[in-house]
N, CA and C atoms as an extended XYZ file, in Angstrom:
330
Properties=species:S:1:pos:R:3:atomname:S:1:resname:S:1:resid:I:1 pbc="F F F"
N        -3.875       33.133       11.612 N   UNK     1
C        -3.033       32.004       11.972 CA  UNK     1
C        -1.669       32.209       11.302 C   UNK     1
N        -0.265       31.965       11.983 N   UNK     2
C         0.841       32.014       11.431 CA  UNK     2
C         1.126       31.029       10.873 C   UNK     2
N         2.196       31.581       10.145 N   UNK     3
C         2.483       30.327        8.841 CA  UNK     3
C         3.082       28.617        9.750 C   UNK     3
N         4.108       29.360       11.304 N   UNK     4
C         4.445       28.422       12.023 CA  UNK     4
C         3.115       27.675       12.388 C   UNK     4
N         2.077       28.156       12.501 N   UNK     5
C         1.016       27.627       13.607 CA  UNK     5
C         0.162       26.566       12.298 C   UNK     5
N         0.502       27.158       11.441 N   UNK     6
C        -0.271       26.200        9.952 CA  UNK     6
C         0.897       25.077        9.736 C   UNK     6
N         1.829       25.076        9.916 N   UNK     7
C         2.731       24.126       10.003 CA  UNK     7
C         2.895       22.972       10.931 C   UNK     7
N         2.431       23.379       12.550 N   UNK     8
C         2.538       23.012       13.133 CA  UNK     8
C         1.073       21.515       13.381 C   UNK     8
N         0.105       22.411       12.969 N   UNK     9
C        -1.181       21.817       12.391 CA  UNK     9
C        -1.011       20.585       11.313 C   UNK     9
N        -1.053       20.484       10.406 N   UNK    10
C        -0.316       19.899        9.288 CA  UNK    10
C         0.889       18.973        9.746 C   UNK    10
N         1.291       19.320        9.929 N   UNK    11
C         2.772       18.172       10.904 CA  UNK    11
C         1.727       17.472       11.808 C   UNK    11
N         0.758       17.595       12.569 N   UNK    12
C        -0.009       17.029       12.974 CA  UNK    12
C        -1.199       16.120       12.684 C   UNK    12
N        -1.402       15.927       11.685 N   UNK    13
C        -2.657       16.079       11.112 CA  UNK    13
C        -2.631       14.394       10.861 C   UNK    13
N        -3.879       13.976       11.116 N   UNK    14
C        -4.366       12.657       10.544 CA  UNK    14
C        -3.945       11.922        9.556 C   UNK    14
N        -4.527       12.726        8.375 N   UNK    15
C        -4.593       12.858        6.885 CA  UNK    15
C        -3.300       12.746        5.962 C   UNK    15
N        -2.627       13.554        6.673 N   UNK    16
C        -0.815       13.522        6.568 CA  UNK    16
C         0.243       12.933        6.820 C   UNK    16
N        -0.776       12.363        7.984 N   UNK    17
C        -0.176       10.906        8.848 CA  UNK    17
C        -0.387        9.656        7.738 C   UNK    17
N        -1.598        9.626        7.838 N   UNK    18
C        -2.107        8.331        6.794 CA  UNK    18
C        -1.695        8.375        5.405 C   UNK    18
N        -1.558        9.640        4.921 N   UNK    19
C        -0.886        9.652        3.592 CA  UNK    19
C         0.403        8.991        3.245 C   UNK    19
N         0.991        9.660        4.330 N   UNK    20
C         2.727        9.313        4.672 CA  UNK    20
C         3.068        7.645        4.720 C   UNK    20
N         1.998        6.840        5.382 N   UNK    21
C         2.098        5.270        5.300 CA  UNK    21
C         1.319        4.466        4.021 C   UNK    21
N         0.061        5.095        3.762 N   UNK    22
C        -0.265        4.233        2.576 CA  UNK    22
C        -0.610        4.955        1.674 C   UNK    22
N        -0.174        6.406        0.976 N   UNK    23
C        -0.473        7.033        0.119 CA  UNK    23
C         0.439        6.773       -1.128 C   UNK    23
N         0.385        7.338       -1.951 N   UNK    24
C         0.733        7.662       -3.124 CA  UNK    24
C         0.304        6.388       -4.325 C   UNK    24
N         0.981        6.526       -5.278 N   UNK    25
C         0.544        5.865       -6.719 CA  UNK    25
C         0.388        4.240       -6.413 C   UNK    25
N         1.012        3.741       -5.910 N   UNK    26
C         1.017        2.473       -5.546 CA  UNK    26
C         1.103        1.318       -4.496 C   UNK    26
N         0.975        1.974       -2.896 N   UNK    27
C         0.836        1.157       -1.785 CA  UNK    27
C        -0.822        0.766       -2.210 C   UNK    27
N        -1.609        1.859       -2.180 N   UNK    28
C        -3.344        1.277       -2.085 CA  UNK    28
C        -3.368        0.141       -3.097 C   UNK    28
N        -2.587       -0.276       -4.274 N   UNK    29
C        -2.791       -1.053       -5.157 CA  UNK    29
C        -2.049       -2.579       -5.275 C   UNK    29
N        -0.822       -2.052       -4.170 N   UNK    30
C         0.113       -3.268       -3.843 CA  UNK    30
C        -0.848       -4.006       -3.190 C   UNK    30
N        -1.279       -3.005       -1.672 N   UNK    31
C        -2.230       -4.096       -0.597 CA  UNK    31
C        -3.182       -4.412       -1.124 C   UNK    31
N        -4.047       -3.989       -2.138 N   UNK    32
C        -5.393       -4.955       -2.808 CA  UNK    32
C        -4.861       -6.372       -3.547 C   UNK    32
N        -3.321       -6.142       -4.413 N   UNK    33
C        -3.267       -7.193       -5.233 CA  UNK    33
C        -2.534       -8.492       -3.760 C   UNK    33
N        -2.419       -7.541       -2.896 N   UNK    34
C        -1.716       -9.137       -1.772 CA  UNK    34
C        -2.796       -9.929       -1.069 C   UNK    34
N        -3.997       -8.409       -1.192 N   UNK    35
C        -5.267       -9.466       -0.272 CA  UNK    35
C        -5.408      -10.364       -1.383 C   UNK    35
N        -5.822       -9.835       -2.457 N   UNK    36
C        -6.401      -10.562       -3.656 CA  UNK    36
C        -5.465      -11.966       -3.974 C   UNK    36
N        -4.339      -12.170       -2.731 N   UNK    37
C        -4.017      -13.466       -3.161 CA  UNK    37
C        -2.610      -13.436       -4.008 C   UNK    37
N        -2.659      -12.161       -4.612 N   UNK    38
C        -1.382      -12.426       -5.295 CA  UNK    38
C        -0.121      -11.601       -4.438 C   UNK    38
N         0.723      -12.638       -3.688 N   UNK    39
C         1.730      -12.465       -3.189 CA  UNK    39
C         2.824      -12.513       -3.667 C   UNK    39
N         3.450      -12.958       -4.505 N   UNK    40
C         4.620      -13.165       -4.648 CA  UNK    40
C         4.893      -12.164       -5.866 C   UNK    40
N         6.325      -11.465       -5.565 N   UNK    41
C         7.226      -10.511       -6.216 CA  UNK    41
C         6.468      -10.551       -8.015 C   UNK    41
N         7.126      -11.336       -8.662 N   UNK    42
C         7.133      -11.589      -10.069 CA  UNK    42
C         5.522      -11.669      -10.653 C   UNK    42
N         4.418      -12.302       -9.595 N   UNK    43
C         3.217      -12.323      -10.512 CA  UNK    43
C         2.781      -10.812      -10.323 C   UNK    43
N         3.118      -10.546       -8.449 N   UNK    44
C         2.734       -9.101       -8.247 CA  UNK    44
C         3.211       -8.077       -9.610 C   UNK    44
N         4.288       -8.193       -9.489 N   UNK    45
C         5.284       -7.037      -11.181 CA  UNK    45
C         4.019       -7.401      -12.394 C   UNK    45
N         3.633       -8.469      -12.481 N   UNK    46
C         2.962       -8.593      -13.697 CA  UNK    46
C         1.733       -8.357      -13.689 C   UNK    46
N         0.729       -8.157      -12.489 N   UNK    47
C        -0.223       -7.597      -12.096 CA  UNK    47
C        -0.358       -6.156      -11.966 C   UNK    47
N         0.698       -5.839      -11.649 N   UNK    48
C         0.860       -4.001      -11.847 CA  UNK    48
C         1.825       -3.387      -12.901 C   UNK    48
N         1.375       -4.162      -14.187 N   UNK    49
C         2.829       -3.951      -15.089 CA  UNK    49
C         3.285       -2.244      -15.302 C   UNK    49
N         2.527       -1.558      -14.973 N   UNK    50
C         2.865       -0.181      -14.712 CA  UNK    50
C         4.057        0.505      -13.998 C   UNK    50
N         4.343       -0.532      -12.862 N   UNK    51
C         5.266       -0.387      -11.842 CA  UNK    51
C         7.081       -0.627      -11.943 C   UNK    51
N         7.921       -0.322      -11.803 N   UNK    52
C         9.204       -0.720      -11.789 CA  UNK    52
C         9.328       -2.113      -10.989 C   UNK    52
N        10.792       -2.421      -11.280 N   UNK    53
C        11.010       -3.226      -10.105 CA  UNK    53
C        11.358       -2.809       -8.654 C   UNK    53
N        12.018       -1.634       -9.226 N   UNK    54
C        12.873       -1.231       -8.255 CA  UNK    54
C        11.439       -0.333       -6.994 C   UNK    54
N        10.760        0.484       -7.716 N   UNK    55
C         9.477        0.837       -7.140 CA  UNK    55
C         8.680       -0.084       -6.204 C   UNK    55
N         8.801       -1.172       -7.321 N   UNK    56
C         7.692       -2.011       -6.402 CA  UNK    56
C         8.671       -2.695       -4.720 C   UNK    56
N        10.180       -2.832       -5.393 N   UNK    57
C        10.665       -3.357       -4.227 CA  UNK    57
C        10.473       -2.005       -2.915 C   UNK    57
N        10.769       -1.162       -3.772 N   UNK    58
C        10.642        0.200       -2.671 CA  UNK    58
C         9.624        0.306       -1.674 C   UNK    58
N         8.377        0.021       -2.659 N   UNK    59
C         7.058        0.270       -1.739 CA  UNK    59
C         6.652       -0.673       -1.101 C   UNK    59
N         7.087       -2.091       -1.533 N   UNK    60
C         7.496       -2.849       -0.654 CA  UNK    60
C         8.079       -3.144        0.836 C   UNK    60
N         9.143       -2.807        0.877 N   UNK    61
C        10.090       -2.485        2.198 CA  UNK    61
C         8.936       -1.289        2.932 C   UNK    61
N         8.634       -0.537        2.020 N   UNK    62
C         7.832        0.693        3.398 CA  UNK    62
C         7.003        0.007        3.605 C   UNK    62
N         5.883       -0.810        2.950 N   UNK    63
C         5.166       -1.564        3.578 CA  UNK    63
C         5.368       -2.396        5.229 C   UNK    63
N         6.029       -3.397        4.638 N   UNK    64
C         6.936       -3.919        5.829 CA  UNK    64
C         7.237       -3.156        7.347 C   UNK    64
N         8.158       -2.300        6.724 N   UNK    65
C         9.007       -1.198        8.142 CA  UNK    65
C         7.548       -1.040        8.298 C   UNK    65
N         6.548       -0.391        7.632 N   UNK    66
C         5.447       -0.016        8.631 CA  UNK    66
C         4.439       -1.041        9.221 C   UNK    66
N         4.586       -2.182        9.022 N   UNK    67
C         3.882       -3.628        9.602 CA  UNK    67
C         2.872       -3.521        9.370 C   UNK    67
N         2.880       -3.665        7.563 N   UNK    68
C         0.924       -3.668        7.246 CA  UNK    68
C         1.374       -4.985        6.341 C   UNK    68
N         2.382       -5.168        5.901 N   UNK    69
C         2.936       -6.228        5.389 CA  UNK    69
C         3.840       -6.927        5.961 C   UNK    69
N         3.633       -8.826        5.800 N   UNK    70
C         5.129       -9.369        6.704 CA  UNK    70
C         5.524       -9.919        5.191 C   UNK    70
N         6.638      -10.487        5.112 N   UNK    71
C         7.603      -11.713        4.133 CA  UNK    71
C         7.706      -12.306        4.794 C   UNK    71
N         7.308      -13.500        4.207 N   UNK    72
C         7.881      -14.760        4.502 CA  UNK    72
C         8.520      -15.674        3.428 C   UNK    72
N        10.000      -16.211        3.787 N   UNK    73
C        11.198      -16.365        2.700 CA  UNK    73
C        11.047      -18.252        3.072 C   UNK    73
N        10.578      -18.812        2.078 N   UNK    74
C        10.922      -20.434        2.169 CA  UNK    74
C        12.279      -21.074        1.705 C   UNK    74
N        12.764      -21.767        2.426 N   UNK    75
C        13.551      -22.220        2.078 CA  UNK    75
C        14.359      -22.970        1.388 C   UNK    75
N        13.959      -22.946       -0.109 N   UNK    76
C        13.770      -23.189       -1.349 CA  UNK    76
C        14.618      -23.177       -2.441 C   UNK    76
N        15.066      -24.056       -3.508 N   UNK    77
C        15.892      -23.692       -4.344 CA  UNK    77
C        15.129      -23.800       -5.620 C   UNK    77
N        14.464      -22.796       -6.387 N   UNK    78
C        15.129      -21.264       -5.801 CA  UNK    78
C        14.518      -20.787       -4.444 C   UNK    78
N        14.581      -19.962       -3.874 N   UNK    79
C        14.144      -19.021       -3.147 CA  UNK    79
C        13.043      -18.515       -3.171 C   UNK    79
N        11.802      -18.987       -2.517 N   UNK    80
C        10.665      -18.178       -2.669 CA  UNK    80
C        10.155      -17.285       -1.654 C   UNK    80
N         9.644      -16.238       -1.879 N   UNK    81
C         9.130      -15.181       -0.927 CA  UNK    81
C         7.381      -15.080       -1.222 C   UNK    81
N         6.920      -14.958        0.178 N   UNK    82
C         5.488      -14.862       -0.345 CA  UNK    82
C         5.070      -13.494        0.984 C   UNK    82
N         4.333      -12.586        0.256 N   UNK    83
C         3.669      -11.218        1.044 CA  UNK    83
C         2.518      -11.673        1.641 C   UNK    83
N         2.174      -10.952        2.987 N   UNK    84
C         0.773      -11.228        3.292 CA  UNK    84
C         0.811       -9.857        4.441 C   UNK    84
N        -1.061       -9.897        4.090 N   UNK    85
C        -1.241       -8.952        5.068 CA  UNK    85
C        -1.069       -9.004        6.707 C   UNK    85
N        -1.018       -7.997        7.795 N   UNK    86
C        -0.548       -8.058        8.416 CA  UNK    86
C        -1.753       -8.229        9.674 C   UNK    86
N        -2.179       -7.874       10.805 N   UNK    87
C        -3.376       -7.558       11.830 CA  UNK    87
C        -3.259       -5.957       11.124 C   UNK    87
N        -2.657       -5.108       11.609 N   UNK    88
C        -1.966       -3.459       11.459 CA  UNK    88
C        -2.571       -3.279        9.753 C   UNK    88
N        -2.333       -4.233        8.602 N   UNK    89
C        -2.466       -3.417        7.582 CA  UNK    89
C        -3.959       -4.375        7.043 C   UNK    89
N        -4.772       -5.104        7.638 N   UNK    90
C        -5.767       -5.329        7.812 CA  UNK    90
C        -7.259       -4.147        8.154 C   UNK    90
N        -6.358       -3.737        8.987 N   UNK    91
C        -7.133       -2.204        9.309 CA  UNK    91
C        -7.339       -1.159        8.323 C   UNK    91
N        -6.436       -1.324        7.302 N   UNK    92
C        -6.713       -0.228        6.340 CA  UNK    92
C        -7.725       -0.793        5.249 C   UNK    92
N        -8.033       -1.873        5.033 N   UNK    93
C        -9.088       -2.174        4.142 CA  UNK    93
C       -10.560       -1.378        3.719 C   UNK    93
N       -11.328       -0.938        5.527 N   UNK    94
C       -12.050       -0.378        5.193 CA  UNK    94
C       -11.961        1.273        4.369 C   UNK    94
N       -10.977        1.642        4.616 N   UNK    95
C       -10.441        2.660        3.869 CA  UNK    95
C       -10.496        2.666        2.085 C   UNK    95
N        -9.762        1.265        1.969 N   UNK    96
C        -9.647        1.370        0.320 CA  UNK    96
C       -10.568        1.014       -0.504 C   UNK    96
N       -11.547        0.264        0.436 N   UNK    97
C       -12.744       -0.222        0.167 CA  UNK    97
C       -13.594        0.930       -0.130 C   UNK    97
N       -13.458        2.146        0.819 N   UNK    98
C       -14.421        3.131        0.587 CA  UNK    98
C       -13.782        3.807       -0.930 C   UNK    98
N       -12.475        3.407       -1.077 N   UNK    99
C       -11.994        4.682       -2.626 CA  UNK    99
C       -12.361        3.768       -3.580 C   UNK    99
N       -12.631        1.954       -3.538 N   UNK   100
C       -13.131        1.605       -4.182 CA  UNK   100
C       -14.337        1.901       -4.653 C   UNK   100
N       -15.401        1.853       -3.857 N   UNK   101
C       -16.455        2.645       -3.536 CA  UNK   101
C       -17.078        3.593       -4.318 C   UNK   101
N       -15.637        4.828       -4.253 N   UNK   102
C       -15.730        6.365       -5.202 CA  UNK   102
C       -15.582        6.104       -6.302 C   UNK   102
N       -14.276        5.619       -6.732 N   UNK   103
C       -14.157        5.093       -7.569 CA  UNK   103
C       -15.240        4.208       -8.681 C   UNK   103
N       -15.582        3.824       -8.219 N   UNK   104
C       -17.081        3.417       -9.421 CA  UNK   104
C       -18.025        4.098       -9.782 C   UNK   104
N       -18.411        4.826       -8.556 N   UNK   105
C       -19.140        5.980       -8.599 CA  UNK   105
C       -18.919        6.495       -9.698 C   UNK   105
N       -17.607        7.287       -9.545 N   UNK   106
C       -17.255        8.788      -10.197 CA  UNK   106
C       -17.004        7.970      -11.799 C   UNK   106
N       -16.507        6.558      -11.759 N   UNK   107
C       -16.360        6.102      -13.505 CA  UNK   107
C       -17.704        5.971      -14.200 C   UNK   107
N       -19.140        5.779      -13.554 N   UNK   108
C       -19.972        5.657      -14.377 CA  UNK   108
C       -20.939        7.125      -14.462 C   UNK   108
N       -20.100        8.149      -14.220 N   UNK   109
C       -20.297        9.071      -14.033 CA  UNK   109
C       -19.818       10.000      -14.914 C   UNK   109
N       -18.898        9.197      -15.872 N   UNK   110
C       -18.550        9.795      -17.050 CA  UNK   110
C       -18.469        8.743      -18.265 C   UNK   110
């Protein structure tokens, strides 16, 4: 197989696809803490105190653009914003559910 034809594969691929929308360090952990109820910006930051602001706003917005998350902004003084899941990012549950899953597994496993 050529290196184009392994490329071309890969540019294709499921796995790469799905990575690209809810992968890395902190989307799988944003969408558990929004099912779990905690929506809003500031408790979210304090629920993942690991996270930036600027990060969390980041992974935020990709959420969104990819419609697994909506905002909704009340009209409020101050200003409140509250996250919720979407139909689209509803679908990924059974997914994180299963790394939840591993995840216990593999911790009482050491």
């Amino acid at each position: 197989m050529s290196l184009e034809e392994v490329r071309n594969k890969m540019k294709n691929c499921p796995i790469n696809y799905a990575m690209s929308k809810i992968g890395g360090k902190w989307k799988p952990i944003i969408l558990h803490r929004i099912q779990a109820g905690i929506n809003r910006f500031g408790i979210m930051q304090k629920a993942i105190p690991a996270i930036s602001k600027q990060m969390l706003t980041a992974q935020l917005r990709e959420l969104e653009e990819d419609g697994f998350i909506e905002r909704k902004i009340f009209a409020e003084i101050p200003p409140r914003v509250e996250y919720s899941i979407t139909k689209s990012g509803k679908t990924i549950f059974p997914l994180l559910e299963s790394m939840r899953e591993w995840g216990e597994k593999q911790m009482k496993k050491k």
